[in-house]
Structures are given as C-alpha cells and as structure tokens.
N, C-alpha and C positions, 0 to 999 in steps of 0.2 A: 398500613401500606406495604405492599411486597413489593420485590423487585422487577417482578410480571408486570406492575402498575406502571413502572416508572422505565423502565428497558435500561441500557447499558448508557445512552448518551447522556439522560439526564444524571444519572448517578454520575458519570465522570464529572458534569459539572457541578455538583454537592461536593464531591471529593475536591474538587480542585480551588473549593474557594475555601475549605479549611487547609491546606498544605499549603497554597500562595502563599509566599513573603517576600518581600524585596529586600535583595542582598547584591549588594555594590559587584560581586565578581560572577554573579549569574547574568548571562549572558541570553538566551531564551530558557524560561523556568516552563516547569509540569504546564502540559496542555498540546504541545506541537509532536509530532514525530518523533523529537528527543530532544533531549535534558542537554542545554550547554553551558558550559562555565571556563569562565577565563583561566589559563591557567600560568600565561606569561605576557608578557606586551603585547606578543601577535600572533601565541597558542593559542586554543580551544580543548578542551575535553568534553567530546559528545558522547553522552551513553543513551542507552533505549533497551525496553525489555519487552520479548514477546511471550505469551505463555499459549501450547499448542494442545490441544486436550483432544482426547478419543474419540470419536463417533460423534464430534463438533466441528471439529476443523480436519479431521482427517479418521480412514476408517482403513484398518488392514487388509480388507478385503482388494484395495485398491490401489496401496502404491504398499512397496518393499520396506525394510528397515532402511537400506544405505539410500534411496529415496527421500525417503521420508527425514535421515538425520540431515541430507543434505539443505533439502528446502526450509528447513524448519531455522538453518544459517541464511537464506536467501530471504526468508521473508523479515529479518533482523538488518540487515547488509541494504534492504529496501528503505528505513528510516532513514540511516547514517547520506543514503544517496539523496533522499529529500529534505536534508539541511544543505543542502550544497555541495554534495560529494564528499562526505567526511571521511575519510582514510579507516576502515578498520585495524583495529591493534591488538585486543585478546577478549576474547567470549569467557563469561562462568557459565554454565551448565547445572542446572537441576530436573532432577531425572525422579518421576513417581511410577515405579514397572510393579503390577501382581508380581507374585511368588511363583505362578506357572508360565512366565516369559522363559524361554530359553537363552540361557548364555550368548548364543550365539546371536541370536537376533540383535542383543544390544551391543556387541561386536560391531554389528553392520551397521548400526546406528551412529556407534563411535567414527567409524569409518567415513559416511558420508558427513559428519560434521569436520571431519580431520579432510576428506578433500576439498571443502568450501574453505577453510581455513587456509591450504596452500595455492586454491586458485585466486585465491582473493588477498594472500598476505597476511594471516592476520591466527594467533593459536587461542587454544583453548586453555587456559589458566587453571582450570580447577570447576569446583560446584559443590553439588553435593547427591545423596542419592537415597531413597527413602522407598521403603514399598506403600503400593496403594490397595486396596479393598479392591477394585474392578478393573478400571481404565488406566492406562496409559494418559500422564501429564509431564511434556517437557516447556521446561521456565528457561531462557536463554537472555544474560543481562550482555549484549556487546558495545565495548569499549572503541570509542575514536578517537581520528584528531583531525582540527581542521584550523587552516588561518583565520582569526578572528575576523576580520573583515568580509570573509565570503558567506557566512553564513547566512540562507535563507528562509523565512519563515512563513508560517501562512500568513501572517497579518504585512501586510503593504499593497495590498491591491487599491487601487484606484479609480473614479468615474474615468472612464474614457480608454482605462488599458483592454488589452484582447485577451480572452483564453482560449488556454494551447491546451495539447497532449501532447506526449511523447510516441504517443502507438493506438493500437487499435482496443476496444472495447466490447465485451461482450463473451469470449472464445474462453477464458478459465472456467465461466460458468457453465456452460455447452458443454466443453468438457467432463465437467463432474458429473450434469445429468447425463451424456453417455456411459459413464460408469456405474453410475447408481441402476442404471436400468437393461444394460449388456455386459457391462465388465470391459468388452474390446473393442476394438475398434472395424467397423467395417468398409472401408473406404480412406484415402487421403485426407478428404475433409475432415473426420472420425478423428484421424490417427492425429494432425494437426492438431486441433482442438485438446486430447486429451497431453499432448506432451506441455499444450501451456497451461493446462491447468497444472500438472504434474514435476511440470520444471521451470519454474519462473527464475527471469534473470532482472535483479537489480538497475537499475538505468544510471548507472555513474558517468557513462559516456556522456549524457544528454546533461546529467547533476554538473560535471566539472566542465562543463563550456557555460553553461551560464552563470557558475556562480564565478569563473575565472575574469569573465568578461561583462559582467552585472549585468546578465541579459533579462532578470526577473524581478518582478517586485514583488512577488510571493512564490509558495510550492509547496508542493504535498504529495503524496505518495498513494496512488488507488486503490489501496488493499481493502478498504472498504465498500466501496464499490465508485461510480463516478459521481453519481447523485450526491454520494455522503462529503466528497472530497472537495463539490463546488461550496457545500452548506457551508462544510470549515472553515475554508478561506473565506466566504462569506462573512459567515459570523466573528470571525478574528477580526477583520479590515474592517467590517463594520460598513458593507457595502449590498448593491444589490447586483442581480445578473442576468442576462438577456442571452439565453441559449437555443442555439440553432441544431436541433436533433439531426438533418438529414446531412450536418456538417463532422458528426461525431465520426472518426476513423471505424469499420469497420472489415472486418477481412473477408475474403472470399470465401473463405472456408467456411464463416456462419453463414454464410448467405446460405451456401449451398446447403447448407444443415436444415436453418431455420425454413427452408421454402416449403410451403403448406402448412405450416404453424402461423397462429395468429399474430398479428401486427404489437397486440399489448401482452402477446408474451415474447416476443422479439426484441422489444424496448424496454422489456424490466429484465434481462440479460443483458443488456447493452449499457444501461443506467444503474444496474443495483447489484449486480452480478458479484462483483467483486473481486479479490485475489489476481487482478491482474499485473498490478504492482508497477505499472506506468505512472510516467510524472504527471502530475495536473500541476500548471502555473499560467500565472499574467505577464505582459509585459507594455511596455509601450508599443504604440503601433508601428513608431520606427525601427523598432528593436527586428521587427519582421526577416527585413533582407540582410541583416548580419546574420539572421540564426542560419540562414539559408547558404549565404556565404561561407559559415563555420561547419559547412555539411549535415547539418541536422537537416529532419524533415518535418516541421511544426503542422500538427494541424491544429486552426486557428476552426472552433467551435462557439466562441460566443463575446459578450463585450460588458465588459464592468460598467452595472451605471448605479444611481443615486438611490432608488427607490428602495433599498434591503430588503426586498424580496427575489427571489428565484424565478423569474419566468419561463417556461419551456414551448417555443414554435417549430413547430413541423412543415414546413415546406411553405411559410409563412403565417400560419393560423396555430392559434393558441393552442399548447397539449396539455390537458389536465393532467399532470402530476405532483402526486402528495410524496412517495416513497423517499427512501434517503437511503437506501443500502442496507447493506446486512447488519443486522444489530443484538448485539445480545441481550439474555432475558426473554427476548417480543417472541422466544418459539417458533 
C-alpha cells in the first residue's frame, strides 16, 4: 500500500494513534491545530508546525521571496488563532534552498518572516538550514501562550449548536487559478481575489472574543478548505451536520469572477478551496446576539445534529457532495 492509496488524512490518523499518550500536563495532544501543554496554573504553551514546499503549496512564478517569507508566518500565526487566540512568542525556522538560490532571495525571505514577527510580536529564535536537490522546503515550528482556560478545540460541538464562519469562502482558490493561468490580474475582482490568496491574515480578532467570552464550543482554522474543516470538528465531537450551501459567505468578487462558470465548479472553490484561513466554529444558538453585540459579523451556515454524518442543502434540496478539501498524496 502506498501513500497514493491512502492520501494525507488517513495517514495522520495511523500516525496519531501510535504518538497518542495521556499525560497529566497535556492539555489538547496531536490531532488539533496545535499541541498544548500546561505550563503553570493558568499558562498554556501552544506550539504547531507547518511545512511549505515548492510547486505544492507555492510556486515562484507567483508570489516574491519577502511574500512568500511573510505568509509562510501567517499560515502558522493561523493555528495559534484557532486555539483561541494564542499569543505568538518565537518561530524556529528550517530552510531546504538549491545551491543556485541567490543570497538575496533568502535575504527577502528573512525579511518577510522578520516583518510578520514585528507585526505580530513575536521573533524568530533560530532553525536550521540544509541544501536540497531541487525545490525549495520551509518547516516553521511557532511557539505560543495562552490562559489555560480559553483554549478551544475542535472537539465540543453539540446537537442543536449553529455553525459559523469568520468570512467569506472561495476567493484564495480563485485567486491562485488566476495566477496559474494569467500571472495578473485584470480587473478589481482579479486583483481582490489574487491578494487573498497571496496575503492571508490570521483571524485573532474573531479567535480572542470568543475564546475571552466562551463564545464557542469548538474551532478550527480553513486552511484546508471548508469541507475539510466541518469533517474535523465533526469527527472530533463525534457529531453530525446540516449545512446550508446558499448560507456559506461569499464575496462579490467571486461572483463576479465565477459568472459563466459552472455551478459545481463554483461549489468546489467555495467548499474545497482552501487557504483561506477563516475560523470555522459552533456555538449555542444564544451565543448568536452577543457575537453580534461584541461586533463580530457571524455567518451562521448550518446546525449540529445527531446523525454523524455531513449533509449538504442548496436552496433546500439535497447536494451531493463527497469532497473534503485539499488533501495530500490524492495528486
């Protein structure tokens, strides 16, 4: 059996039931967004690691080094916000560059990880740095802290709670097909789309109101896409879902993109897309008008029930979908 057989999700869960072990001072172990461990009465130490590779998750043709170092902090900075808003404190860094990179390109690299580190508080400690045969791989392990009591996780969803987003769905993926197939952008719409593929921002704003205020009883971070993120929490709470497609946030700017393109490939950018790095969480139905009161703008897309499975309605009638988001290995 290869790992074409089996894709990236089931292997995490092969992996994760030989490193399981309960230990009195772990506080959520391997499986969530990131690793936390108690580290005083009413500290947390959150860590998470992302590894970004060549002409997988990013291609030079398309975004710069100082770009590229920055988001490469933004899509890490994304975890730490889907525990509950965990505070960044210092990033290690490991870096695999050819022999024919120039000096300066990983200059720019440096750079854009050293400006996400001062917009966001938080430095770079160290790492390490190795040549590779071909491609470009950065491994980025960042370091948090957060009050033990706010942390949340995917698993507490509930029959009866609602699911939210933090934003719209669809536009990072939109994005990248404009690049993969013009480079630029030709229009507003265009130029929209391709900057949130290009520059994704963490949702800490939205992370530290509800974990301040226990606005959620789970949460997860879309980098997967939204399909993958509802599975999560799913499968964690050990629940089922009842999702309203024509409810899913969407921008104008795909609209405008997507019009004369087909309706199921419209929905699998919208559903599968991924990297948009918006929160996916539940809460109680009452929790509604606080969120609204604490200025957030929730869009409520579906409702936790009993069954453990996924349902998807459009406009009230069933929509067949199997997908889950972007997955490694499946090619």
């Amino acid at each position: 059996m290869r790992l074409g057989d089996i894709g990236e999700f089931l292997l995490v869960e092969k992996i994760l039931k030989k490193i399981r072990k309960e230990q009195p001072e772990v506080i959520v172990g391997p499986g969530d967004d990131a690793f936390v461990v108690k580290m005083s009465t009413d500290k947390a130490l959150v860590v998470t690691k992302d590894l970004l590779v060549e002409n997988i998750h990013f291609d030079l043709r398309y975004i710069n080094f100082f770009s590229l170092g920055y988001k490469s902090m933004m899509v890490n900075l994304s975890d730490l916000a889907a525990m509950g808003g965990a505070r960044p404190s210092f990033a290690v860094v490991g870096l695999a560059m050819p022999v024919d990179i120039l000096v300066k390109s990983v200059d720019n690299l440096y750079s854009g990880m050293l400006k996400a580190g001062k917009d966001y508080a938080f430095y770079i400690a160290g790492g390490d740095t190795v040549a590779s045969k071909k491609d470009i791989v950065i491994s980025i392990t960042l370091f948090g802290e957060i009050d033990s009591d706010r942390v949340i996780t995917r698993k507490g969803a509930e029959p009866g709670d609602l699911i939210l987003t933090s934003g719209y769905f669809g536009d990072s993926a939109a994005g990248l097909r404009i690049l993969q197939k013009q480079k630029n952008a030709r229009n507003k719409s265009e130029t929209y789309l391709i900057k949130k593929h290009l520059s994704p921002r963490p949702r800490f704003d939205y992370a530290d109101i509800l974990s301040k205020h226990r606005l959620a009883t789970s949460l997860i971070d879309s980098s997967d896409g939204l399909a993958a993120s509802l599975k999560f929490i799913a499968q964690n709470s050990q629940v089922g879902m009842n999702i309203f497609m024509e409810k899913i946030p969407v921008s104008r700017a795909l609209r405008n993109w997507a019009r004369g393109r087909s309706a199921d490939y419209f929905w699998s950018l919208v559903l599968a897309g991924g990297e948009e790095y918006e929160l996916v969480f539940t809460t109680k139905p009452e929790n509604l008008s606080r969120l609204k009161r604490f200025g957030l703008r929730p869009y409520v897309i579906g409702e936790v029930s009993r069954q453990k499975t996924i349902r998807y309605f459009l406009n009230g009638r069933k929509y067949k979908y199997s997908g889950c988001g972007f997955e490694h290995f499946r090619g």
